[in-house]
N, C-alpha and C positions, 0 to 999 in steps of 0.2 A: 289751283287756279282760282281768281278771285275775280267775281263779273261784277263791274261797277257800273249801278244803273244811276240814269239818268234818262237826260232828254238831250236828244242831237240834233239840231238845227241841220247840221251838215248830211244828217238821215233823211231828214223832212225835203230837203235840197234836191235830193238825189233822188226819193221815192216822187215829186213834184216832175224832173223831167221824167222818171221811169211814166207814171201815172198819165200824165195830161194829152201825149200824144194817143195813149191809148183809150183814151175817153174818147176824143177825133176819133179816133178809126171807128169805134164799136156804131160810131154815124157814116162811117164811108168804108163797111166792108166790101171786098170783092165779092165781085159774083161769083157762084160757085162755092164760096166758104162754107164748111162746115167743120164743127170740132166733133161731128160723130166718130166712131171708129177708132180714137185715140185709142191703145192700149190702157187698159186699166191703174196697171202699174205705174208706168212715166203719169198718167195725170195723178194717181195720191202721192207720188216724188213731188210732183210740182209742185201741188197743193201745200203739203209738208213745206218744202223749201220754201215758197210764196210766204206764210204764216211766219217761221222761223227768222227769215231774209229780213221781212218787216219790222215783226219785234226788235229784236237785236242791231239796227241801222235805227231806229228811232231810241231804244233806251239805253241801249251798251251806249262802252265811251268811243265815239265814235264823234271825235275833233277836230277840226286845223290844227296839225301840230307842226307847219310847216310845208314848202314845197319836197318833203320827199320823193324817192323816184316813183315808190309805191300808187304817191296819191297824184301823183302827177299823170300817168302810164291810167291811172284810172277815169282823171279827168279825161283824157284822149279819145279812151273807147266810148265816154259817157258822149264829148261830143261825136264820134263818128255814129253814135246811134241814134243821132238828134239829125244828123247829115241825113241818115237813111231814113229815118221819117220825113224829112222834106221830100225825099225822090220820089218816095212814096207817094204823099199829097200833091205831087208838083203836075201828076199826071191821072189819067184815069186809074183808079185802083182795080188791079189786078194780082190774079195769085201767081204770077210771076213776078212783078212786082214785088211782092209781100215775102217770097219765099224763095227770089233768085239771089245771086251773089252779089256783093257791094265793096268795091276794091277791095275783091279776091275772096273775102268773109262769106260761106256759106249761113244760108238761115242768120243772116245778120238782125233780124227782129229778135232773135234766140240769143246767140251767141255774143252781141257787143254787150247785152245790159249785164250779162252773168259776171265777164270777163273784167266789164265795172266793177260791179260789185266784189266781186273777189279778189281785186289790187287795192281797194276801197278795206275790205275786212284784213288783206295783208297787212296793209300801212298801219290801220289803227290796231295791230298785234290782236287782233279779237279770233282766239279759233274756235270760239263757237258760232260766230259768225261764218268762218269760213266752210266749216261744216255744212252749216245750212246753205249759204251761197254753192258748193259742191252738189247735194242734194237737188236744189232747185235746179244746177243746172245740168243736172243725167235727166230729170224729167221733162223741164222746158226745152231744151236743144232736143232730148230723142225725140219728142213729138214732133216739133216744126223740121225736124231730118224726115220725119215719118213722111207728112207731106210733102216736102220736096218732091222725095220720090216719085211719089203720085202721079206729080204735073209730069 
């Protein structure tokens, strides 16, 4: 297997919606938030995945190579998690809010950006991307499943 680095505009693309909303929020968390308590493990998965997801979406080949269904199905979840940060912002932020369902998607702040990225790393055939995209997201989904519960 042969990983051809570069630079992916279409990485920068995707880490720009992943990132910007989340800048927003880190100024409009809900009351209540806290990331204490995470389990140890899911956050160095995260972390791990988080590092990995990045690299490999900015320097692997990771291109328009057409509307495949891959990157199509990735576009979709990319906008439905653009949808749920406006629900989000559109109202007072709460951890229900943050952490309830969004046409039917549990932990949708978790689950739509993974499930991007990883139709994003199917399409462009990268499975060390996919990897990491898997990783990050047994870390990121078990934590914000973690909270759910809570509430």
């Amino acid at each position: 297997m042969k990983w051809n680095i570069g630079f992916s505009w279409v990485g920068v693309a995707y880490l720009a919606a992943l990132f910007i909303p989340n800048l927003i929020w880190a100024r409009h968390k809900p009351e209540g938030y806290s990331a204490g308590g995470e389990p140890w493990a899911l956050v160095l998965l995260e972390r791990v995945g988080q590092v990995g997801t990045t690299v490999f979406v900015l320097f692997g080949d990771i291109t328009f190579q057409g509307w495949n269904p891959w990157f199509v199905i990735s576009l979709l979840f990319l906008a439905l998690y653009e949808a749920w940060w406006g629900r989000y912002f559109s109202g007072k932020p709460t951890l229900g809010r943050m952490y309830g369902r969004f046409l039917g998607f549990p932990s949708p702040g978790a689950v739509l950006p993974v499930l991007s990225f990883l139709c994003l790393a199917i399409s462009a055939k990268e499975p060390i991307l996919v990897a990491c995209v898997c990783i990050l997201g047994v870390g990121h989904i078990g934590i914000h499943l973690k909270h759910w519960r809570e509430l």
